[in-house]
Phi, psi and omega in degrees: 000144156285143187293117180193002165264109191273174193319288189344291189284009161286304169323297222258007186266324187272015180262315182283020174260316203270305157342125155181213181326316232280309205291322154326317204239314197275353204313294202312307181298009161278304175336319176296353181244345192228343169096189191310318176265059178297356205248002163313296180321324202255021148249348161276356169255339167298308172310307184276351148275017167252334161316290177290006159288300160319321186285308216273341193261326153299354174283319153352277156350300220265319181222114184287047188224146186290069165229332184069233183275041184244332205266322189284327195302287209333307205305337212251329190225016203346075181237072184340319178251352154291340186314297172299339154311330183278309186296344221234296045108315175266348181278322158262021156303325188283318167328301176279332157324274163346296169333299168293335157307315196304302193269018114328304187299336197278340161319219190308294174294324149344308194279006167274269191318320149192187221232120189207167171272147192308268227301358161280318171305314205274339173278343187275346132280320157328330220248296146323313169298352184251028103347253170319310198292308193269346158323317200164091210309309176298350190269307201283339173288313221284314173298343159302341204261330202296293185349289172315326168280313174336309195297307178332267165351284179341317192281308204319295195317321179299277212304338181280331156353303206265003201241290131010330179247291187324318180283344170264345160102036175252168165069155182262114150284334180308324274220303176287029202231328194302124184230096211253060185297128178328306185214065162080138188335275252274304164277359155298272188312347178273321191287309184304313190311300173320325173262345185267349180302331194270348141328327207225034181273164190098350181285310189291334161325294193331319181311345209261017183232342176314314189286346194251337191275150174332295173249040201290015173272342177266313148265349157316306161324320194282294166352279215295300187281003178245034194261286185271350164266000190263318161321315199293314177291341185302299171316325191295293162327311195294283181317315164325294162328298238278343186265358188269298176306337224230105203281117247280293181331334174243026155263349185259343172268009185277143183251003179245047195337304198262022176248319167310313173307325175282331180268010144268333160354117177280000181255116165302135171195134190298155168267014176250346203245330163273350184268341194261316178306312172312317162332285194276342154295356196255314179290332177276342172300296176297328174306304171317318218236350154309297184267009154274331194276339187262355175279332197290309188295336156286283191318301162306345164269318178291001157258002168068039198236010155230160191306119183352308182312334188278029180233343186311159204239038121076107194261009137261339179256335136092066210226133208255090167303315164298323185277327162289318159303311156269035136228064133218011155255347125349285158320321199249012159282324194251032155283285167281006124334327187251158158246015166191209225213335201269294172341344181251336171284308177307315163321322213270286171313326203257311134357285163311311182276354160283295203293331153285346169288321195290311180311330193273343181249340162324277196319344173258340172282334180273009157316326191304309195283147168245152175261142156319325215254122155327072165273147161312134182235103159339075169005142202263321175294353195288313198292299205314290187325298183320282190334304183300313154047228150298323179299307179290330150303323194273357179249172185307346201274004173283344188116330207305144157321136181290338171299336173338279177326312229261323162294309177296307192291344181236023151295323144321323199252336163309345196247298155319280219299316199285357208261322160322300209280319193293321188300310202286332179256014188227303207118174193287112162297131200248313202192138125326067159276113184274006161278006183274318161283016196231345182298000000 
């Protein structure tokens, strides 16, 4: 690929990777663990993705390729199926991402416009999304870029609300301060993080721009963290607003939160017009993680390292058509599955925090190797810590559901099975270029 994506435009790549569905849909359900100071969580899940961010922007530095963590595992243990676990483990991170997007869309905001049940609205996004998706890669990029300033736009509006209310003397600020945790100080802020964490998902997407930036050893770090401190503040401002205007009761029962903030504002903005923006963020979140997960599943096929079929190729549109069909029906299994949107974020997070774990300790095992090229090299206590973590996040005393687990293990055991039938009808995967799946 050409090098030709500079510092800026990374920076604004990894801000509209991180920016989406999370912020939109979840504030009230943080709200439901900490009371008034919601914006507390998204500053303690931001410090720990920025631990594991460090580990991502020196592997980043050390090895410059669109593959990510599949590429750090191969490198650090070469070991083909775990390679693949990992690799098969973030495609359905994506899934559930997307999922949780749907019923969003099928919510709160959907119902300014007309009154349908969330999983029809929600299969009927899928149903778009799997559209766009089979339209085309170029198609589905060009509606990713529109999408992202949109969403972008969508928060800039919360936040000038809230700068509009402080100046006119509206809304209780007193209200964010207020700290009513569900079940005690220690475990609130532990329920809330864990869920404001699938908020601030997406930096690691970003790695997948290395091959293409000028310079990633020297901007991707700057990119990445400043990236994630600009999301961070977005967020922070967004939460403030929405707990200052919005009394935590009806943020928790709302599935369209930051659509409450607008119609009490004192700054006018149509409320069908921030509902429609919410639409397309909630969408460009699927849109995303949709046309990552079915490029993972073709590329694993065309590597023979799940069965060949899942690569068939659509001989007009030349769009891997089988693999958009099986993640998006897949999707629309972990919909009508669920009875809410936090159950799906958790899956997504609880995924994901395996896989940064894994990542916080590549970086320390591939010390051993060294590269010719200068790169950032990560405080050493950083990964560490990011592990211990991400491990601890990732266990029950956080709150999470046992379905959560239970959903995770056999999204996972779906990967095992098809990874069974290909050794028995293709043969023993021997070796992993996980840059080879991402082409």
């Amino acid at each position: 690929m050409k090098r030709v994506i500079g510092r800026k435009v990374l920076l604004l790549f990894v801000i509209g990777d991180i920016l989406g569905a999370g912020i939109y849909a979840l504030v009230g359900k943080v709200a439901g663990h900490v009371g008034g100071a919601l914006w507390l969580p998204f500053i303690v899940a931001f410090v720990l993705a920025a631990l594991t961010a460090t580990s991502y922007a020196e592997l980043v530095g050390k090895y410059p390729h669109a593959a990510g963590a599949a590429l750090y595992t191969n490198k650090a243990f070469g070991i083909p199926f775990l390679t693949f676990i990992v690799a098969f483990t973030v495609m359905m991170s994506g899934i559930t991402s997307a999922s949780a997007a749907a019923r969003a869309f099928g919510g709160r905001y959907l119902a300014e416009f007309v009154t349908v049940p969330v999983l029809v609205g929600a299969f009927i996004f899928l149903a778009l999304v799997a559209l766009v998706n089979f339209a085309g890669i170029s198609e589905s990029v060009k509606v990713n870029v529109v999408l992202t300033i949109i969403e972008a736009f969508g928060l800039l509006v919360i936040v000038a609300i809230g700068v509009w209310a402080l100046i006119t003397g509206d809304g209780e600020p007193a209200r964010a301060i207020e700290f009513h945790p569900a079940n005690g100080a220690f475990l609130g802020v532990l329920g809330g993080t864990a869920l404001a964490f699938y908020a601030l998902l997406g930096f690691e997407d970003s790695v997948n721009l290395a091959e293409e930036a000028k310079d990633p050893q020297r901007d991707f770090p700057r990119a990445l963290f400043g990236g994630l401190v600009a999301a961070a503040l977005i967020y922070m401002a967004v939460a403030f607003t929405a707990t200052m205007l919005v009394d935590t009761k009806t943020l928790v029962a709302s599935s369209g939160p930051l659509l409450e903030v607008v119609k009490v504002a004192g700054l006018a903005f149509p409320p069908k017009l921030f509902a429609a923006i919410a639409l397309l963020a909630v969408g460009n979140t699927a849109l995303i993680n949709m046309l990552m997960a079915s490029r993972l599943v073709y590329g694993m096929a065309r590597q023979k390292i799940i069965p060949p079929f899942f690569g068939s190729v659509h001989p007009t549109r030349s769009t891997p058509w089988v693999a958009i069909v099986f993640t998006i029906g897949l999707a629309a299994i972990l919909v009508a599955s669920a009875s809410d949107i936090t159950p799906l974020a958790d899956t997504t997070v609880l995924l994901l925090l395996c896989v940064f774990a894994l990542v916080n300790v590549c970086v320390l095992v591939l010390r051993r190797e060294d590269v010719e090229h200068q790169h950032y090299r990560a405080p050493t206590w950083a990964p560490v810590l990011g592990a211990v973590v991400c491990l601890f996040l990732a266990l029950p005393v956080t709150g999470r559901a046992g379905d959560v687990y239970l959903r995770a293990a056999v999204l996972v055991g779906v990967g095992v099975v098809l990874w069974v039938i290909n050794w028995l009808f293709v043969g023993r995967v021997k070796e992993i270029d996980p840059t080879k799946i991402t082409e």
